[in-house]
FIKOLZA-1660 file (N, C-alpha, C; in steps of 0.1 Angstrom, whole numbers, plus 5000, padded with zeros to 4 digits):
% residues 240
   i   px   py   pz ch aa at
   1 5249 7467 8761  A  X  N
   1 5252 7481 8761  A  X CA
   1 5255 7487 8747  A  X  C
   2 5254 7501 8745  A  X  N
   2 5255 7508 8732  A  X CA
   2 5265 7514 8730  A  X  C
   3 5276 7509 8727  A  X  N
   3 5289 7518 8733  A  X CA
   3 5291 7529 8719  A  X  C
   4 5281 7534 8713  A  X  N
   4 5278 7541 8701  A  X CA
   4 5273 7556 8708  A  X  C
   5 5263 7554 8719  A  X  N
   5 5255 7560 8723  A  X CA
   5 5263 7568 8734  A  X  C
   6 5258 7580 8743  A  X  N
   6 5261 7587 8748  A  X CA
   6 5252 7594 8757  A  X  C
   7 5246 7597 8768  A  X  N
   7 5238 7602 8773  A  X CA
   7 5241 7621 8777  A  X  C
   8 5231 7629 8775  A  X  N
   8 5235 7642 8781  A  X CA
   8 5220 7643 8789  A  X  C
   9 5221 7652 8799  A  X  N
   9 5212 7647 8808  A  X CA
   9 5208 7666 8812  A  X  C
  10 5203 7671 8807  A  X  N
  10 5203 7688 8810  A  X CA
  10 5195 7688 8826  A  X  C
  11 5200 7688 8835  A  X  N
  11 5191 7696 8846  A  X CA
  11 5193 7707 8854  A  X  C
  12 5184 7723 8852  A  X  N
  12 5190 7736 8856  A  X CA
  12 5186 7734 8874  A  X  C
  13 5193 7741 8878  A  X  N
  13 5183 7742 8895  A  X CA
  13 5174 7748 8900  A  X  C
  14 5172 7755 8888  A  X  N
  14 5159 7769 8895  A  X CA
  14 5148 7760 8883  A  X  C
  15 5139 7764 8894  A  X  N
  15 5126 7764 8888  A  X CA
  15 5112 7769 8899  A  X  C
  16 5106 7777 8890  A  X  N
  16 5096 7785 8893  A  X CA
  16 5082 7785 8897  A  X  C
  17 5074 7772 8888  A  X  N
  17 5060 7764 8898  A  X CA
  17 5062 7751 8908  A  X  C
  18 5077 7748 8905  A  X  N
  18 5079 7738 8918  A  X CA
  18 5094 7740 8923  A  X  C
  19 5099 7747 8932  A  X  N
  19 5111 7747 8935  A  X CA
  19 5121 7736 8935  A  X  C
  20 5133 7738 8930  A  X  N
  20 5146 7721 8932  A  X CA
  20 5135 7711 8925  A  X  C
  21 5124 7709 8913  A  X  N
  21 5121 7698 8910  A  X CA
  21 5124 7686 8906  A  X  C
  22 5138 7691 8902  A  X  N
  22 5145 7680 8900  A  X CA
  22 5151 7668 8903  A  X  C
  23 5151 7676 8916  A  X  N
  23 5160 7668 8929  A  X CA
  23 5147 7664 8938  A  X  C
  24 5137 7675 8941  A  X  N
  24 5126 7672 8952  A  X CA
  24 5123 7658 8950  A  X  C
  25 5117 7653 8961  A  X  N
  25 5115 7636 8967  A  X CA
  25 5104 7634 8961  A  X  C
  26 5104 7622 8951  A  X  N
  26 5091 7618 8946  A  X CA
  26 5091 7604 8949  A  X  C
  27 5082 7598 8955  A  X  N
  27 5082 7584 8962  A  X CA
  27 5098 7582 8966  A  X  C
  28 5103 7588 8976  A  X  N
  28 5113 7580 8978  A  X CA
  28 5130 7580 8970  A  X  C
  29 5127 7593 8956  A  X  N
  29 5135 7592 8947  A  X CA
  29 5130 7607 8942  A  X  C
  30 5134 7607 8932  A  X  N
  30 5137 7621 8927  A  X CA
  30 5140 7622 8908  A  X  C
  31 5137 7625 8906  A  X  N
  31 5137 7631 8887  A  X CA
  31 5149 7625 8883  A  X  C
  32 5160 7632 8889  A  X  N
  32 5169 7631 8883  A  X CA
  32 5170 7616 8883  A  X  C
  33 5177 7612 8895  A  X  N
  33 5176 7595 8897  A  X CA
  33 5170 7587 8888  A  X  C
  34 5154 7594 8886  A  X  N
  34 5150 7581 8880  A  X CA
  34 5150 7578 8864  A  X  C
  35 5153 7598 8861  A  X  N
  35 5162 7598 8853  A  X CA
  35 5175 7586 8845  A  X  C
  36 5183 7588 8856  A  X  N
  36 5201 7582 8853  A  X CA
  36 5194 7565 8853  A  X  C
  37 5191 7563 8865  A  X  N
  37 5187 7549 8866  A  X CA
  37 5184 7541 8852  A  X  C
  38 5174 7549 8847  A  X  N
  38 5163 7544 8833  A  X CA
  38 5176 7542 8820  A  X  C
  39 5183 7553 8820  A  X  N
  39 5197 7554 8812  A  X CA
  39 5209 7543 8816  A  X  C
  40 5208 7539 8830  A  X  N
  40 5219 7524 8831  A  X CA
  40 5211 7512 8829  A  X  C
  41 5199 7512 8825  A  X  N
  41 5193 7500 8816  A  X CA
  41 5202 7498 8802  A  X  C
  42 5211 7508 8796  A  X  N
  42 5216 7506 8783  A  X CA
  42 5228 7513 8783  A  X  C
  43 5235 7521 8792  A  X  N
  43 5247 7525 8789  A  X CA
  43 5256 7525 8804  A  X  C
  44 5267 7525 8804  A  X  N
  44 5275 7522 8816  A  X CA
  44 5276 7539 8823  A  X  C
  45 5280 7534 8838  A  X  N
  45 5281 7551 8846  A  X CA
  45 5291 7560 8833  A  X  C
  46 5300 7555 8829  A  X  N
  46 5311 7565 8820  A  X CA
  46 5305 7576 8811  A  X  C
  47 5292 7566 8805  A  X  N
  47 5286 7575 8794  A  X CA
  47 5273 7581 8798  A  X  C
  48 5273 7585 8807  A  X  N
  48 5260 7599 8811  A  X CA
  48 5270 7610 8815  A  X  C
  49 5261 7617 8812  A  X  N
  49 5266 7633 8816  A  X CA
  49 5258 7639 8822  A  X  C
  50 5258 7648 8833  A  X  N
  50 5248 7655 8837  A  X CA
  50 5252 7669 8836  A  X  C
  51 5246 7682 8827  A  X  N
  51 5252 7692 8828  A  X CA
  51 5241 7702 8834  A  X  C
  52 5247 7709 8847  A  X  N
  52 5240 7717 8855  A  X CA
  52 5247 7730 8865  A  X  C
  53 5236 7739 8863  A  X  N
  53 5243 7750 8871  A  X CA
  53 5244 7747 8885  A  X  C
  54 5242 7737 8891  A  X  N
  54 5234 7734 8904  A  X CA
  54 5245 7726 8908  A  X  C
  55 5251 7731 8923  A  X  N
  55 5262 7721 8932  A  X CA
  55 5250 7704 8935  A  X  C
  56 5240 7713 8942  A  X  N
  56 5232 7702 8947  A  X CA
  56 5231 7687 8938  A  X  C
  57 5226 7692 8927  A  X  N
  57 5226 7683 8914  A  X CA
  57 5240 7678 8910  A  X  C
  58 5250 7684 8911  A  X  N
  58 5262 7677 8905  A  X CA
  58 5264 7670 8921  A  X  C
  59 5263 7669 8932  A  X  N
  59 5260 7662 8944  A  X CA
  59 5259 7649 8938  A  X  C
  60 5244 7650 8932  A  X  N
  60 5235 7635 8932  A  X CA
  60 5245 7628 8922  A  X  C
  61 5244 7635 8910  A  X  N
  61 5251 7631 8902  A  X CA
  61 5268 7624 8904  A  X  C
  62 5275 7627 8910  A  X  N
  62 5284 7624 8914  A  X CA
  62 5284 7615 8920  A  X  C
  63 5276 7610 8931  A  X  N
  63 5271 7603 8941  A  X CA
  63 5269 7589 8932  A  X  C
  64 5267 7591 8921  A  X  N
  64 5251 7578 8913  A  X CA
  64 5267 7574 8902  A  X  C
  65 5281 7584 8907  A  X  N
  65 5290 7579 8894  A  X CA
  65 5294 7578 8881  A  X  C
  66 5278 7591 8876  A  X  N
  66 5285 7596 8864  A  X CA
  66 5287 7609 8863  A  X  C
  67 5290 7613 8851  A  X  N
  67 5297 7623 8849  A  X CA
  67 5290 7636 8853  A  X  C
  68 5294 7648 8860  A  X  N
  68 5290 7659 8861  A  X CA
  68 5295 7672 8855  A  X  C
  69 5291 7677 8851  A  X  N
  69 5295 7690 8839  A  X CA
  69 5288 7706 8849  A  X  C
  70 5294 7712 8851  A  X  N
  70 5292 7727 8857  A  X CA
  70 5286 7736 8848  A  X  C
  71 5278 7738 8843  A  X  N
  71 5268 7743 8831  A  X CA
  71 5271 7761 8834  A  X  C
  72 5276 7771 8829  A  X  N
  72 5278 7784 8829  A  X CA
  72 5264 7791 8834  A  X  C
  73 5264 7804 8841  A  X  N
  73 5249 7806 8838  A  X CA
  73 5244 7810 8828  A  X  C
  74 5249 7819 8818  A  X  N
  74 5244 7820 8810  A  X CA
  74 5238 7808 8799  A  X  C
  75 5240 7797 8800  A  X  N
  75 5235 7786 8794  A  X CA
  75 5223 7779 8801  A  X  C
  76 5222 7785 8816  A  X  N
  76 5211 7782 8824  A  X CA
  76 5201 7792 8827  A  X  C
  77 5199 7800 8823  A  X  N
  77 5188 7806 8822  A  X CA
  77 5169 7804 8816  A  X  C
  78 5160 7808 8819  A  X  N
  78 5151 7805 8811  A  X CA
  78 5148 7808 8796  A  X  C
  79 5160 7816 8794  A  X  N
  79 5160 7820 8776  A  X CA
  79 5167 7808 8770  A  X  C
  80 5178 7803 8778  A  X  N
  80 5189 7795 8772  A  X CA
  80 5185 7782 8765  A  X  C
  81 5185 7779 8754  A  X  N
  81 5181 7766 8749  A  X CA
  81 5186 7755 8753  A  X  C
  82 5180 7742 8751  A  X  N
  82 5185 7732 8754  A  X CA
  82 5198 7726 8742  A  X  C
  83 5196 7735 8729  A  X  N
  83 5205 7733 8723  A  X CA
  83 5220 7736 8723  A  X  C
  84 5219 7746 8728  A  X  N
  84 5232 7753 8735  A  X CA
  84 5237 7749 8748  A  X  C
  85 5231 7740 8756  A  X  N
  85 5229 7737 8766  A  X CA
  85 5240 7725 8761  A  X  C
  86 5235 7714 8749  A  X  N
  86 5239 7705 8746  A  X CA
  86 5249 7703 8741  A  X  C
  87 5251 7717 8731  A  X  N
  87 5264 7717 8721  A  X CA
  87 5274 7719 8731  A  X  C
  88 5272 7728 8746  A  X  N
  88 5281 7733 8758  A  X CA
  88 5287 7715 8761  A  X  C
  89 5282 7708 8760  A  X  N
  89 5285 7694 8763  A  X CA
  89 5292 7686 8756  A  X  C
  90 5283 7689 8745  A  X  N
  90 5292 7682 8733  A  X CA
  90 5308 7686 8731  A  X  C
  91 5312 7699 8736  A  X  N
  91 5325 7701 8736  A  X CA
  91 5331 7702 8744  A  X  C
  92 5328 7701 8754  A  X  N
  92 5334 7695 8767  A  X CA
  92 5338 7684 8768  A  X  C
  93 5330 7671 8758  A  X  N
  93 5335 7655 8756  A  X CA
  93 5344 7657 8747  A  X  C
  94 5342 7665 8736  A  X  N
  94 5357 7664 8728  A  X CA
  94 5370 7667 8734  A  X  C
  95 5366 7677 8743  A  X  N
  95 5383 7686 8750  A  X CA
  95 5387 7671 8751  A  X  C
  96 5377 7663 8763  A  X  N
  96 5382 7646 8767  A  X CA
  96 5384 7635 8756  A  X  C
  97 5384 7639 8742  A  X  N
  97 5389 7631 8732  A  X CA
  97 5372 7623 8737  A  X  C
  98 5364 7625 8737  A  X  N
  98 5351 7616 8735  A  X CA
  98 5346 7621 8724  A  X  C
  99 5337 7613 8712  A  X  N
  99 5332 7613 8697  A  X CA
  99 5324 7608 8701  A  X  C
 100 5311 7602 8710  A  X  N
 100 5301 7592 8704  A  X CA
 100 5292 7597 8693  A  X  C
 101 5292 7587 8687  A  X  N
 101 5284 7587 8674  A  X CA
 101 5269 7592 8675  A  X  C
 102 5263 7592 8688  A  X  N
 102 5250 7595 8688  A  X CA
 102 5249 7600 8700  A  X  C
 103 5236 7613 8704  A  X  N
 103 5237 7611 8719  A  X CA
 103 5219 7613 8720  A  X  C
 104 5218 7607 8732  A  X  N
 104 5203 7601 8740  A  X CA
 104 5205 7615 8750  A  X  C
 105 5192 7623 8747  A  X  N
 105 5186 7636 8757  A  X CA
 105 5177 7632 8764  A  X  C
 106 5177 7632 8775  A  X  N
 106 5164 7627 8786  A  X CA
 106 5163 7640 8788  A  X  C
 107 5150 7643 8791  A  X  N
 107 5142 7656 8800  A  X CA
 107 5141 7648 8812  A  X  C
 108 5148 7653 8819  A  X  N
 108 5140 7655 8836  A  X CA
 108 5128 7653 8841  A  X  C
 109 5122 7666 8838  A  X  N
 109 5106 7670 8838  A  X CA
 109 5099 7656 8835  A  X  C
 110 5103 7648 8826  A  X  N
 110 5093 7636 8824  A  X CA
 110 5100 7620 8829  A  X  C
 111 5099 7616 8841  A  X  N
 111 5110 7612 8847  A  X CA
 111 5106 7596 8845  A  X  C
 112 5092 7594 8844  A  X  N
 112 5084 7576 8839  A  X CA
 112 5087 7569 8831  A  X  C
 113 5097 7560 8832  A  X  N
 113 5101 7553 8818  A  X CA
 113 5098 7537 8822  A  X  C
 114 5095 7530 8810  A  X  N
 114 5095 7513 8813  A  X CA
 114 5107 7509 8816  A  X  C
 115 5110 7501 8822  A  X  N
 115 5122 7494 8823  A  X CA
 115 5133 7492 8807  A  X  C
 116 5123 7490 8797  A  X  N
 116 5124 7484 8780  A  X CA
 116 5128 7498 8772  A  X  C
 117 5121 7511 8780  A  X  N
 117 5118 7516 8770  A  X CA
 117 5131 7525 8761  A  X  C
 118 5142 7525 8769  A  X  N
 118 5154 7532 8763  A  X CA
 118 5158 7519 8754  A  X  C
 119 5159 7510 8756  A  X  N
 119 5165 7495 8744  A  X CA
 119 5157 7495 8736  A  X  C
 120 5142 7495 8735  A  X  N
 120 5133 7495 8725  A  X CA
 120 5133 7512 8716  A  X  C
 121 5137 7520 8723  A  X  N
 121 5139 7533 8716  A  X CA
 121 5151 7534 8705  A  X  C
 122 5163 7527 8714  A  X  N
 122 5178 7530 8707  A  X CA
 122 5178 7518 8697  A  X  C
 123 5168 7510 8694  A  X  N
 123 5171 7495 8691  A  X CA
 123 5159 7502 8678  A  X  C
 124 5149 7504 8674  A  X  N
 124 5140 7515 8668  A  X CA
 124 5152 7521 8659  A  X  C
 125 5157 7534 8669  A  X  N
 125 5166 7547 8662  A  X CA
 125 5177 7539 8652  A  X  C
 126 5185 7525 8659  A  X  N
 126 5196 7519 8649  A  X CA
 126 5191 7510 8638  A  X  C
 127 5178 7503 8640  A  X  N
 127 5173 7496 8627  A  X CA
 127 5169 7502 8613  A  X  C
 128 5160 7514 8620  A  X  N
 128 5159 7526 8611  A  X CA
 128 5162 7538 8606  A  X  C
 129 5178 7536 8613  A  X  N
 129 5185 7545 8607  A  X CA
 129 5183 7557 8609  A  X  C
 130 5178 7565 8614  A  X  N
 130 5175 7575 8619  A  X CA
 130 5189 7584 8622  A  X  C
 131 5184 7598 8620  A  X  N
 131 5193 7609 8622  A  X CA
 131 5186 7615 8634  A  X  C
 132 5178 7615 8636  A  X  N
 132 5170 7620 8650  A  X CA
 132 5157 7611 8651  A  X  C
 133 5151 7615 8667  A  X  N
 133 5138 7610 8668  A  X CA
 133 5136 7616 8678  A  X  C
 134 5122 7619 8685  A  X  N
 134 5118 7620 8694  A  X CA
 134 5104 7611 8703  A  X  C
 135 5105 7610 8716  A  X  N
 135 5094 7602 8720  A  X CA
 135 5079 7611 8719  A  X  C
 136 5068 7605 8713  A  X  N
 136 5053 7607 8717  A  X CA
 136 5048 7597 8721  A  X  C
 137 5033 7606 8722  A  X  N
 137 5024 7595 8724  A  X CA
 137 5014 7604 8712  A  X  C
 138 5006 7590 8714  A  X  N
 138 4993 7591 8702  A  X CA
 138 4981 7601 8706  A  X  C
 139 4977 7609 8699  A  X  N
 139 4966 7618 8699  A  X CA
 139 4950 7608 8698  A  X  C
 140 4941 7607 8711  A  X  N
 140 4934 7597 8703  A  X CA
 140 4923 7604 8694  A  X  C
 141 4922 7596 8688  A  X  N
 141 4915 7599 8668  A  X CA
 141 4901 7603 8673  A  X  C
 142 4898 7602 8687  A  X  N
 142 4881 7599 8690  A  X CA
 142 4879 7611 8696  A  X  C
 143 4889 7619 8694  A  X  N
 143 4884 7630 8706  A  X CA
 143 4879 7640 8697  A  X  C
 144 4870 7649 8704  A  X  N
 144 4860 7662 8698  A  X CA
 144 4865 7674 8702  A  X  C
 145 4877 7685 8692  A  X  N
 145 4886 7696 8694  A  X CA
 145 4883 7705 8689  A  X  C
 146 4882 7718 8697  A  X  N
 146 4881 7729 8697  A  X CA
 146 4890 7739 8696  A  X  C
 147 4892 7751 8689  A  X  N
 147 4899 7757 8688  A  X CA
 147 4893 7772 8696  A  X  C
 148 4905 7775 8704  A  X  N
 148 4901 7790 8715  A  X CA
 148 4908 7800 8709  A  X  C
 149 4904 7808 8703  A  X  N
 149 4917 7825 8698  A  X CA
 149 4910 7833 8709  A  X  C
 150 4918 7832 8720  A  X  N
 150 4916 7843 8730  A  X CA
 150 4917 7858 8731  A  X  C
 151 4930 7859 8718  A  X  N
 151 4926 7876 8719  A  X CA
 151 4914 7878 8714  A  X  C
 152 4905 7871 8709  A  X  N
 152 4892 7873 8702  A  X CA
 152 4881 7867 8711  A  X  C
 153 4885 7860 8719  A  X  N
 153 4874 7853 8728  A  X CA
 153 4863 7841 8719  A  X  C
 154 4869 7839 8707  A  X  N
 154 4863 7826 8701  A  X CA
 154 4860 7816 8702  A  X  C
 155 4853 7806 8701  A  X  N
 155 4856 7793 8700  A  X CA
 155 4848 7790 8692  A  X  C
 156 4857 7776 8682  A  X  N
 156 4853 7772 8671  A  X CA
 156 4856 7754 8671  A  X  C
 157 4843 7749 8665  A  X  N
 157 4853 7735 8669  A  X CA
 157 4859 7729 8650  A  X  C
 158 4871 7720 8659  A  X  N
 158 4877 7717 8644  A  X CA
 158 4878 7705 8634  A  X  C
 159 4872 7693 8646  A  X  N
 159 4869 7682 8636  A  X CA
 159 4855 7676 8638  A  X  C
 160 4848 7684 8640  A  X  N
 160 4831 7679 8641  A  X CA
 160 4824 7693 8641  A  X  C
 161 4813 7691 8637  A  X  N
 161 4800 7698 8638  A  X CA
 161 4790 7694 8648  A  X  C
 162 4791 7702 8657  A  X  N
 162 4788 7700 8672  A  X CA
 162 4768 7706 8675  A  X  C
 163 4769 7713 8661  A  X  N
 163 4754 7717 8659  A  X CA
 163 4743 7710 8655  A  X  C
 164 4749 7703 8651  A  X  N
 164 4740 7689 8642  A  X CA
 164 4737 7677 8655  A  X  C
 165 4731 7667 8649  A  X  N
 165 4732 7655 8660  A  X CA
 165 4744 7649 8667  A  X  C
 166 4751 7653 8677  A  X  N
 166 4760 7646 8682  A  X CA
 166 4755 7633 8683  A  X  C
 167 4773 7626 8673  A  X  N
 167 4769 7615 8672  A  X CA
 167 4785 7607 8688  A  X  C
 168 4780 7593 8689  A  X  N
 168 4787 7588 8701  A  X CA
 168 4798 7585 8693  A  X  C
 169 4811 7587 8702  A  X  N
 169 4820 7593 8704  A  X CA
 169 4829 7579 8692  A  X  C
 170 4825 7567 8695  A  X  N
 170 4825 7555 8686  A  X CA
 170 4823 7553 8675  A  X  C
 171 4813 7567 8671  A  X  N
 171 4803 7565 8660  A  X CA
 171 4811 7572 8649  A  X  C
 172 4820 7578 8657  A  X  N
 172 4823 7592 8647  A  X CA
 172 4834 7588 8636  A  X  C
 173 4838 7595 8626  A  X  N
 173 4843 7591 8614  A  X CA
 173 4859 7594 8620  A  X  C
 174 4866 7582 8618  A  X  N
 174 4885 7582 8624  A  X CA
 174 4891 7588 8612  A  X  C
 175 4896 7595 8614  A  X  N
 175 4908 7602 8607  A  X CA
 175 4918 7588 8599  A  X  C
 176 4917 7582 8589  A  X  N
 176 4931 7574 8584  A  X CA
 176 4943 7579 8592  A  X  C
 177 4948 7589 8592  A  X  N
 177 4960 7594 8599  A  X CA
 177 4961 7594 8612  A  X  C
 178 4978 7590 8617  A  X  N
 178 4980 7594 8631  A  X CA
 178 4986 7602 8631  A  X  C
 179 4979 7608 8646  A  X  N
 179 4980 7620 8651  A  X CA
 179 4993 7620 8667  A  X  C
 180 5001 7625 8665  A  X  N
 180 5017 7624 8676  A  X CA
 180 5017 7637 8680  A  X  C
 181 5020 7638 8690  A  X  N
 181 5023 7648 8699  A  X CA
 181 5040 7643 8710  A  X  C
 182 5047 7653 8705  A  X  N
 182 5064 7651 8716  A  X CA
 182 5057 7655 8730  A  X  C
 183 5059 7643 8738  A  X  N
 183 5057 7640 8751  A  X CA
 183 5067 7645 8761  A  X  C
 184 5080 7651 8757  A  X  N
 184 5090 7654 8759  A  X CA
 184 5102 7647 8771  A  X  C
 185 5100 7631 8769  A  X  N
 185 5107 7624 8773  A  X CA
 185 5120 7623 8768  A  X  C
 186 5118 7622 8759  A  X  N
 186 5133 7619 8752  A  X CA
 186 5138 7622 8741  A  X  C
 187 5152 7626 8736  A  X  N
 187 5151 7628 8722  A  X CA
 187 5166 7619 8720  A  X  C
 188 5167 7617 8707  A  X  N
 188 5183 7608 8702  A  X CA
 188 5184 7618 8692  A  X  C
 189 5197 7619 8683  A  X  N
 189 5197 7624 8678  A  X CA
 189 5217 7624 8675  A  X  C
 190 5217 7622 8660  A  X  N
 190 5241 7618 8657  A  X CA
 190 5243 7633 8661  A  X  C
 191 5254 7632 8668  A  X  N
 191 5262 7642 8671  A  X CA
 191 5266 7653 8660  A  X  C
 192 5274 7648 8651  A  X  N
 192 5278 7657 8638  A  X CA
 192 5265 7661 8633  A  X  C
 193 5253 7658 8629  A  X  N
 193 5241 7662 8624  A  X CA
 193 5237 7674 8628  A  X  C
 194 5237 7674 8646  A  X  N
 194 5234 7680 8657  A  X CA
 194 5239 7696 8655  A  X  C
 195 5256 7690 8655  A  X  N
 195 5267 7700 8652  A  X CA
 195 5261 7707 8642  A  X  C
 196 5259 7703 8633  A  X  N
 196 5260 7710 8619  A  X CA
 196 5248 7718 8615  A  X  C
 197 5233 7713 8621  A  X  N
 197 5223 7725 8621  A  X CA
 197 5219 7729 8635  A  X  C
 198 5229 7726 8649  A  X  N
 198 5223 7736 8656  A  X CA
 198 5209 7732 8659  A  X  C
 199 5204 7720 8659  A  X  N
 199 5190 7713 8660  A  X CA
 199 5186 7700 8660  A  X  C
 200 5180 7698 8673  A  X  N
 200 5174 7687 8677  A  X CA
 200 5171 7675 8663  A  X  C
 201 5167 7681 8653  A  X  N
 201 5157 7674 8644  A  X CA
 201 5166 7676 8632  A  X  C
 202 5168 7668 8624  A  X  N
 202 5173 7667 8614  A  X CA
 202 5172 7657 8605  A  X  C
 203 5178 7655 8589  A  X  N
 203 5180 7643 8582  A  X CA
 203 5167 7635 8578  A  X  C
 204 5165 7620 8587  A  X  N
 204 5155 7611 8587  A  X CA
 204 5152 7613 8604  A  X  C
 205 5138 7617 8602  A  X  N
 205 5135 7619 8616  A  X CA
 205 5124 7610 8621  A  X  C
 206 5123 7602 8629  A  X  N
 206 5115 7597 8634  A  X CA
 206 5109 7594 8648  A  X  C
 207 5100 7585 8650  A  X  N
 207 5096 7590 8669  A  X CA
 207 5091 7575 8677  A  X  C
 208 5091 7576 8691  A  X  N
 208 5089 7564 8697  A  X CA
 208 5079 7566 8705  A  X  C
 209 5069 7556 8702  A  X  N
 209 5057 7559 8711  A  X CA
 209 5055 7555 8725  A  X  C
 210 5051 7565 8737  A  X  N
 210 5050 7557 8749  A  X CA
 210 5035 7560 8754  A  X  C
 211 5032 7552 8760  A  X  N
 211 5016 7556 8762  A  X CA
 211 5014 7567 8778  A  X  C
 212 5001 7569 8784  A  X  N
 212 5004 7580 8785  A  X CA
 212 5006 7583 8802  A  X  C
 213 5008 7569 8809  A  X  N
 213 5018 7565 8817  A  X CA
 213 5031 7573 8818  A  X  C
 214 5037 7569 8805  A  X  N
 214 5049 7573 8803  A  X CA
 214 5047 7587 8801  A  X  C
 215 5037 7595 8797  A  X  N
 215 5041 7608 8791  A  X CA
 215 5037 7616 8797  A  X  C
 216 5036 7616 8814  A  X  N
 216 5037 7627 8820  A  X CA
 216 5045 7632 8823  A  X  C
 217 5047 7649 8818  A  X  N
 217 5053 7661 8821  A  X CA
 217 5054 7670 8829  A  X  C
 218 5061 7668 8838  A  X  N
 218 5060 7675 8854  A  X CA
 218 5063 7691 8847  A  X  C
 219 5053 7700 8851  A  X  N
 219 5054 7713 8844  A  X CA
 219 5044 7725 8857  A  X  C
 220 5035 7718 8865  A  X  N
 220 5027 7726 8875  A  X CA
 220 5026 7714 8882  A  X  C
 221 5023 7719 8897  A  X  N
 221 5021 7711 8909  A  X CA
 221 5009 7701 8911  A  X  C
 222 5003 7700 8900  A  X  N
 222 4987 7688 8898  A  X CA
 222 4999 7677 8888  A  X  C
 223 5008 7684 8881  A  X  N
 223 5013 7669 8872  A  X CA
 223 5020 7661 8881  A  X  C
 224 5034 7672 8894  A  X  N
 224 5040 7663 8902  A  X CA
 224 5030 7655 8913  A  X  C
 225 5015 7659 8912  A  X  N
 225 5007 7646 8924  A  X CA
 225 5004 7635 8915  A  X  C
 226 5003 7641 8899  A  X  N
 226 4997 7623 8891  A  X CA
 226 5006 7620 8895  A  X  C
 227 5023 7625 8890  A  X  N
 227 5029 7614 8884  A  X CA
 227 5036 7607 8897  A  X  C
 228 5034 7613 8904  A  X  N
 228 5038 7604 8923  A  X CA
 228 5032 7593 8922  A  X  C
 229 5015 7596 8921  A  X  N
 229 5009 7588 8925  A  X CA
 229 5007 7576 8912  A  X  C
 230 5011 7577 8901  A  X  N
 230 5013 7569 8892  A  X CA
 230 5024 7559 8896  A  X  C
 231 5036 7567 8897  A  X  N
 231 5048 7556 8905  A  X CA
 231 5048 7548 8916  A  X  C
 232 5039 7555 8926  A  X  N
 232 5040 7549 8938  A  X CA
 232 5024 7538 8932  A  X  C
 233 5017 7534 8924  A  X  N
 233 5006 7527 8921  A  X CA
 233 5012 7515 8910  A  X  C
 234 5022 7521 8903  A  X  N
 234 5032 7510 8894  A  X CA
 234 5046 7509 8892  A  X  C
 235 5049 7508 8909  A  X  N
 235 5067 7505 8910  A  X CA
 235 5070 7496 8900  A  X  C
 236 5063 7481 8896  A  X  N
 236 5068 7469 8892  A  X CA
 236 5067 7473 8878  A  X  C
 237 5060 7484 8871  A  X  N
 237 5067 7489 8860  A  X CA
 237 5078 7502 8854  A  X  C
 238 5081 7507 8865  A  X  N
 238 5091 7519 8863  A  X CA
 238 5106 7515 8869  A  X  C
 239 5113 7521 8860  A  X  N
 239 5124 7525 8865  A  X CA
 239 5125 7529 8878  A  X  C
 240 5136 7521 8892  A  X  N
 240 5130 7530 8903  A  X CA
 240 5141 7525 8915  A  X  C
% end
């Protein structure tokens, strides 16, 4: 266990392309759950928090034995950041004389994690020192990208010339660089840092890759049928 670490767990109750997604049944289980579950791979019930405007959700949460936090509305709204959402939390632990030195943000919305992947993240974030990080996944280097300016009705492509001989997809010249995209699984990030710019990202920042199993983002009703049918296809690797 990380008795350094600290979990805040933001989940609002409203939502708008999938009603209660948080809580709705996905194989058997539900976001949040598989959520908190993935988080008692590395920290005890004491240190999660779940902060929400939602009885229903502080329900579950209560139920699973960690902490539930009553989120204001105005912190729950669709304008309301997750940062304010968090700082609402972060002082709420102090009123209770809580300091952890660091705190672990899970998104909801992306609820797939490996069994490993929170120990391999927080075990990453402490060797390297890190003041923040967030999870991606890899952009692959092979793909052929377009650029759309819709108020103009354009399209332009941005890393090949599509006029010439298309060449196979293997053939094509790899970028030296990698390319990351926030999968929006998870973020870490020290508390005082947090405090002091008001932002996710600070200091020495760095990121944890999960492939792309891991990085579905329940956001429209085609993501919540993959990532069902993802879990219900690989129980023996998810949190569950």
């Amino acid at each position: 266990m990380y008795s350094d670490f600290f979990a805040i767990i933001l989940a609002r109750g409203g939502s708008k392309t999938i009603p209660n997604k948080n809580i709705k049944k996905i194989h058997n289980t539900n976001c949040l759950e598989l959520t908190i579950n993935s988080l008692l791979t590395v920290l005890p019930k004491e240190k999660i928090l779940v902060s929400s405007d939602s009885s229903l959700i502080g329900d579950i949460a209560l139920n699973m034995g960690v902490i539930f936090l009553k989120r204001p509305k105005d912190l729950s709204s669709d304008k309301a950041t997750s940062e304010s959402a968090w700082k609402h939390a972060i002082q709420y632990l102090a009123k209770e004389n809580c300091f952890p030195e660091t705190i672990i943000a899970p998104q909801v919305t992306s609820p797939l994690r490996y069994l490993d992947t929170f120990k391999n993240a927080l075990k990453k974030f402490k060797i390297d020192n890190y003041d923040s990080l967030f999870s991606a996944t890899e952009v692959s280097k092979h793909s052929f990208e377009w650029l759309l300016e819709e108020s103009k009705n354009i399209l332009s492509p941005l890393n090949y010339d599509p006029y010439r001989q298309r060449k196979r997809r293997q053939d094509t010249e790899i970028d030296e660089n990698t390319k990351i995209r926030e999968n929006g699984s998870f973020f870490i990030f020290k508390r005082e840092g947090f405090l002091k710019y008001s932002n996710r990202f600070f200091g020495k920042t760095g990121f944890f890759i999960q492939d792309k199993l891991e990085s579905i983002e329940i956001d429209e009703p085609l993501d919540w049928i993959l990532a069902e049918a993802v879990l219900k296809a690989n129980e023996d690797l998810f949190i569950y």
